[in-house]
N, C-alpha and C positions, 0 to 999 in steps of 0.2 A: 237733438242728437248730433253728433260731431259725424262727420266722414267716416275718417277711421275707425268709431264705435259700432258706425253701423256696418263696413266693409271688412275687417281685422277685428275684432274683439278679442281677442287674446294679445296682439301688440297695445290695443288700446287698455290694455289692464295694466300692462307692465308701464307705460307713461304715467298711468292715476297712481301705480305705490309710486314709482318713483317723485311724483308730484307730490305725496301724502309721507316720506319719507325727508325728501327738503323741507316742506311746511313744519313739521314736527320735530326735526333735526336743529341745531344750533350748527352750520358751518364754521367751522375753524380751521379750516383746510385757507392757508396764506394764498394758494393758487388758483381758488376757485373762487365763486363769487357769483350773484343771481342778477344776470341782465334785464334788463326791462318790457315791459309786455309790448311793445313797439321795437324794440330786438329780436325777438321769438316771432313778433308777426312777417317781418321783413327774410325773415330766414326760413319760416315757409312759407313765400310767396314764391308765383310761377317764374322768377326767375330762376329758378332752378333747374327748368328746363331747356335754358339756352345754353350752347356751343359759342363763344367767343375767344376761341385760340389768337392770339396778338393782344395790340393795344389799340384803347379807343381809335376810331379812322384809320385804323392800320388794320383790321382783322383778318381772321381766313374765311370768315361765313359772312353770308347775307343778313339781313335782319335783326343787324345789331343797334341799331341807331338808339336805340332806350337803353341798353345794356351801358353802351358809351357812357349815355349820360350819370346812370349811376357813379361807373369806376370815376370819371373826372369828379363828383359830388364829391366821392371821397378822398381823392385824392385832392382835392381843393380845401378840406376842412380838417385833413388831416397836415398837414402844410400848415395853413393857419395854426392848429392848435399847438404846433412842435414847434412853430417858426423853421420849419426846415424847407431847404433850397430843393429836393426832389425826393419823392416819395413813390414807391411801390407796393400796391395792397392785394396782388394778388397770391401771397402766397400762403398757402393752406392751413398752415402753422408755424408755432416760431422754431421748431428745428428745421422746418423747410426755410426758413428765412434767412438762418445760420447756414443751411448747406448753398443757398446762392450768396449770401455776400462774402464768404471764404471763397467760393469760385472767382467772384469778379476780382478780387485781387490777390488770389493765390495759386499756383500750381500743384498737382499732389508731388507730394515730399519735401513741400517747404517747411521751414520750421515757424510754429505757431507758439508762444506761452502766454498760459491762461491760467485763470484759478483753479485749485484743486479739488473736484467735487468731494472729495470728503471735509473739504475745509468749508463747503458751502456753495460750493461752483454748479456747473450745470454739464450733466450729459454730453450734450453738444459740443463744451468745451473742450472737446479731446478722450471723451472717455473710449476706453481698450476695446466694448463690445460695437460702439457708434460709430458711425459713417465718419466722421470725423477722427479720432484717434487711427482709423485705414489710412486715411488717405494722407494724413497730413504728419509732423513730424510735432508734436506735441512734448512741451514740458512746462509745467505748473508754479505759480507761486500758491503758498499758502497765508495762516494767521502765525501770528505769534503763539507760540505754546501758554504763555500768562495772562495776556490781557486781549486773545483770540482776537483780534483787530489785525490786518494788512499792516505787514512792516514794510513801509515805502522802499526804504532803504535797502534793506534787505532785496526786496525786486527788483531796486535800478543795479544793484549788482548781477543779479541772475541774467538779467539782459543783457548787460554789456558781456558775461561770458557765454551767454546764447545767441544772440544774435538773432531774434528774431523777423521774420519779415511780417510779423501782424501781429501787436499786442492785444489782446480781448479783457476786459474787464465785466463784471454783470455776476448776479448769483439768484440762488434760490432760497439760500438759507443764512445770508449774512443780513444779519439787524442794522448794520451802520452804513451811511452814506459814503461814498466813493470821492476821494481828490481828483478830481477829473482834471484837473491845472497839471497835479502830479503827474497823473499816468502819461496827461499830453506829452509831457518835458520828458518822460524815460521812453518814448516811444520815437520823440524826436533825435532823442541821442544817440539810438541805434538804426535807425532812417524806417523806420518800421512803421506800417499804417498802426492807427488804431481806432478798435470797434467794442462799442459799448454795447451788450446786451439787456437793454432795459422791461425785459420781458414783466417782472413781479413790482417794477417801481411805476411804468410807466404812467398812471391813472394820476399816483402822487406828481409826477411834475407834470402833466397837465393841470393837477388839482394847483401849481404852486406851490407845492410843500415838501418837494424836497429836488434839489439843485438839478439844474438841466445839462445832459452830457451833449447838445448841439453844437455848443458852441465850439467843443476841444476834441469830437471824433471826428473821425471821417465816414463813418459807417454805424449808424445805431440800428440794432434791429430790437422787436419785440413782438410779445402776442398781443392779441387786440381783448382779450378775456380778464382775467386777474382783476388789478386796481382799476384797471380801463373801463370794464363792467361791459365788454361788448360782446358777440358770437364768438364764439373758438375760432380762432386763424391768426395770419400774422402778418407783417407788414416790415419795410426794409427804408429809414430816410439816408440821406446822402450827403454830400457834397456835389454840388452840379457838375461837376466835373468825371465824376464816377458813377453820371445817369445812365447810357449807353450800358457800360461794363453789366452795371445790378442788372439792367432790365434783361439784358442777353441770357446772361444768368440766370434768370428766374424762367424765364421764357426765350428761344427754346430748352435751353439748356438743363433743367430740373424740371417743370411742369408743362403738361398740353393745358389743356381749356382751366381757367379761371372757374373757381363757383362764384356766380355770381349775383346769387342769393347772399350768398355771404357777403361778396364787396359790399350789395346793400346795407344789409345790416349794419357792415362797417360802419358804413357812411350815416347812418343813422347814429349808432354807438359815439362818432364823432361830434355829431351834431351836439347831443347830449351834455357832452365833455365838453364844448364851447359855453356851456351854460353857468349864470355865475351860482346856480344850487351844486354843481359841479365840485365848486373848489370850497363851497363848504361841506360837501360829503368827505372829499379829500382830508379837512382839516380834524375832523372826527375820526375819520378813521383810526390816523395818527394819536390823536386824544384817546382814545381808546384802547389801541395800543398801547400807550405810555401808561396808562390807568390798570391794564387788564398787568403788564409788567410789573409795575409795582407793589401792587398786593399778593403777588406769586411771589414773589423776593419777603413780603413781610410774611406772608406764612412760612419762608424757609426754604422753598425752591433757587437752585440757581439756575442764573441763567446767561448764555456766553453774552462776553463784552460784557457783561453787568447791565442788559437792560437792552433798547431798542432805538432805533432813529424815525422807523418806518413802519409799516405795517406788520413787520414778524417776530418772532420771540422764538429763541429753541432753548427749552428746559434741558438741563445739563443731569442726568442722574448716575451719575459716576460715582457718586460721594452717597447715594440710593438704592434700595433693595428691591427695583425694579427697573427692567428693563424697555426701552422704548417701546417695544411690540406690544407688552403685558398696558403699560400703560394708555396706548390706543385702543385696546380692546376694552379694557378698563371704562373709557371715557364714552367709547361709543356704545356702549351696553347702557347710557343713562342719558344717549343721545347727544352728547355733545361729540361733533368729527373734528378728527386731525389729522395727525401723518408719524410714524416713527420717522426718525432721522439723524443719520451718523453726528457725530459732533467731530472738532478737532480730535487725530490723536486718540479714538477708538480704539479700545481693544474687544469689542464684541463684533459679529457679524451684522451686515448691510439687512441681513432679513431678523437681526434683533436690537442691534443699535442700542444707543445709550442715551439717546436724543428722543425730545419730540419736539417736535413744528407749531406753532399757533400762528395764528394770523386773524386782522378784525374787519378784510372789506365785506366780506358776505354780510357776518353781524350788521355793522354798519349801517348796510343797504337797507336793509329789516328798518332802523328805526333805531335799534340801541344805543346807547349814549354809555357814560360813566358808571351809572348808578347799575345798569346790566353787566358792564364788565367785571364790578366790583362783585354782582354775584354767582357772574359766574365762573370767578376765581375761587371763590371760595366753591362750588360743586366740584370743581378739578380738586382741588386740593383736598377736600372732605373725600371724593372718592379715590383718589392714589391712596390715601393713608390706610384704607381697608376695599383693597381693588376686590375681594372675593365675597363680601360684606353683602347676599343676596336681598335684605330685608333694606339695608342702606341703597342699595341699588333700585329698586323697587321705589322708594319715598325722591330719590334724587331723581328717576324719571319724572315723576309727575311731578315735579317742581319743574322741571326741562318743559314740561309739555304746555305747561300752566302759563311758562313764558311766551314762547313761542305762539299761543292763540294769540297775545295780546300783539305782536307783531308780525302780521302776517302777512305771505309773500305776495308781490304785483299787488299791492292795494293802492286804490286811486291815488293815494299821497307819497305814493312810494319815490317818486324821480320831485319833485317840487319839493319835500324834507330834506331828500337827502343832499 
């Protein structure tokens, strides 16, 4: 019997559905994704009961000397894994990561442009209710209205009558790879830093499969969760030159004490991601994606750009008699999750949307290959065509469910397959 079973039984009930709601669920959620039983254990280990405000050798408390060595572990493998010059992992999340590296080189009221959350962008990038759209002077590029793809072009104009002092590139809901050559060259033109938010891609270019922005930012931040497969939090690398700035930034300046349960795990999650089963999970994923894409296009769905680079897909139902919201409900009523999500050029609302989201690291991590993707494109598509269809709802569960046993979460093979 577990601690908490025997001290909490009612906390400890709501962990078993939620445990028994993942296991029986198909994730499809692009942002989420199920870390490893050596993740879970590292993040309830007792270091979660240390105070370590500052940085290793530097602290405000006593009895850090094990805590050090975790945050160095991780920041030493996460360094390796990015090839980046300085790394900071203490920070809690990736909007926490975003509100320190806009501090270390921005003042409020400076002018920021970034991509448009409703073209695909993120919160953090400026939006009206976030900490960021306050403080800072925000204006957005988007896609092209036809071929929903970044018009390069179109942004090196917007910059040079903006004027930015920080270009931001990264999204949450764009399928295609970024010109990070490009973005360099328009961010150099107007003398502007620029910072990639590799929050949803990051796993992928650890995994090698899709182009690394180290080379052309100055500032990439990301979470450590999504493609990464590690704990929720986030992390900030650099140019060694704007080590000082981040770390001030992060510390005092946005957070007191580090979790340091987490940095663990970090550094565990990192370790992982040094693995060469690593960049073949990585290469599935994307297989998977491209798989799960294409057979959603042949049964007649669109989907923006025509298709995916990376781990995401957002179904386009504009030209369809169902709304993003109806559609997720739709899908999770037969267990497979996702997310509604605005598309380009909306004209419904952010709580109905005309979009929805897929993504394949969760699947992936399970065990899935092609031959799952292919069927569970066809249960999305089977169930959009008659979302209210209770006896089709009913028969497409237990096919969801019937999946699911046969890949099942934390199993001994789970990090050596994938």
């Amino acid at each position: 019997m577990s601690a908490l079973s025997h001290t909490d039984p009612e906390a400890f009930a709501i962990v078993e559905r939620e445990q028994r709601r993942q296991s029986e669920d198909i994730v499809l959620i692009a942002s989420e994704n199920h870390c490893s039983a050596a993740v879970l254990e590292a993040t309830g280990s007792v270091l979660t009961d240390k105070y370590a405000e500052g940085y290793p050798h530097k602290r405000y408390y006593g009895g850090c000397e094990y805590v050090d060595e975790a945050e160095e572990l991780a920041l030493a493998r996460v360094k390796e894994l990015f090839g980046a010059e300085h790394a900071n992992v203490q920070p809690h999340a990736g909007a926490m990561a975003n509100m320190a590296a806009y501090a270390a080189v921005l003042t409020p009221g400076d002018r920021v442009l970034a991509m448009n959350l409703n073209h695909g962008g993120h919160l953090t990038h400026g939006g009206g209710f976030n900490f960021s759209g306050k403080l800072y002077d925000f204006a957005w590029y988007g896609v092209d209205e036809a071929s929903h793809r970044i018009d390069y072009d179109a942004l090196q104009q917007q910059a040079l009558e903006f004027r930015p002092k920080l270009l931001v590139a990264g999204a949450s809901a764009y399928p295609r790879f970024f010109d990070f050559e490009r973005l360099r060259a328009i961010a150099d033109s107007v003398e502007a830093c620029f910072m990639f938010d590799m929050a949803h891609v990051a796993g992928l270019i650890a995994g090698g499969v899709h182009p690394s922005p180290l080379p052309y930012a100055d500032i990439v931040t990301s979470t450590t969760h999504k493609t990464l497969r590690g704990p929720r939090g986030g992390l900030i690398l650099s140019r060694a030159e704007l080590a000082k700035s981040i770390n001030s930034a992060v510390f005092p300046y946005m957070q007191g004490g580090p979790f340091m349960h987490q940095i663990l795990a970090k550094a565990v999650a990192f370790g992982e991601a040094l693995q060469p089963s690593f960049r073949a999970y990585s290469q599935q994923i994307v297989a998977n994606a491209a798989t799960l894409a294409a057979n959603l296009q042949e049964r007649g769905y669109t989907l923006l750009s025509g298709g995916t680079d990376n781990h995401l897909m957002v179904m386009d139902f504009r030209e369809k008699d169902i709304t993003g919201r109806e559609a997720q409900e739709a899908l999770e009523s037969i267990g497979l999750v996702a997310n509604k999500n605005l598309v380009p050029f909306d004209t419904r609302s952010p709580t109905q949307t005309s979009g929805l989201r897929l993504g394949t690291p969760a699947s992936t991590t399970r065990g899935m290959r092609e031959a799952e993707m292919r069927q569970i494109s066809d249960w999305i598509c089977d169930r959009l065509s008659a979302p209210t269809d209770e006896p089709l709802q009913g028969h497409l569960r237990s096919e969801v469910t019937a999946l699911t046993a046969r890949f099942p979460l934390h199993n001994a093979e789970q990090v050596a397959v994938a």
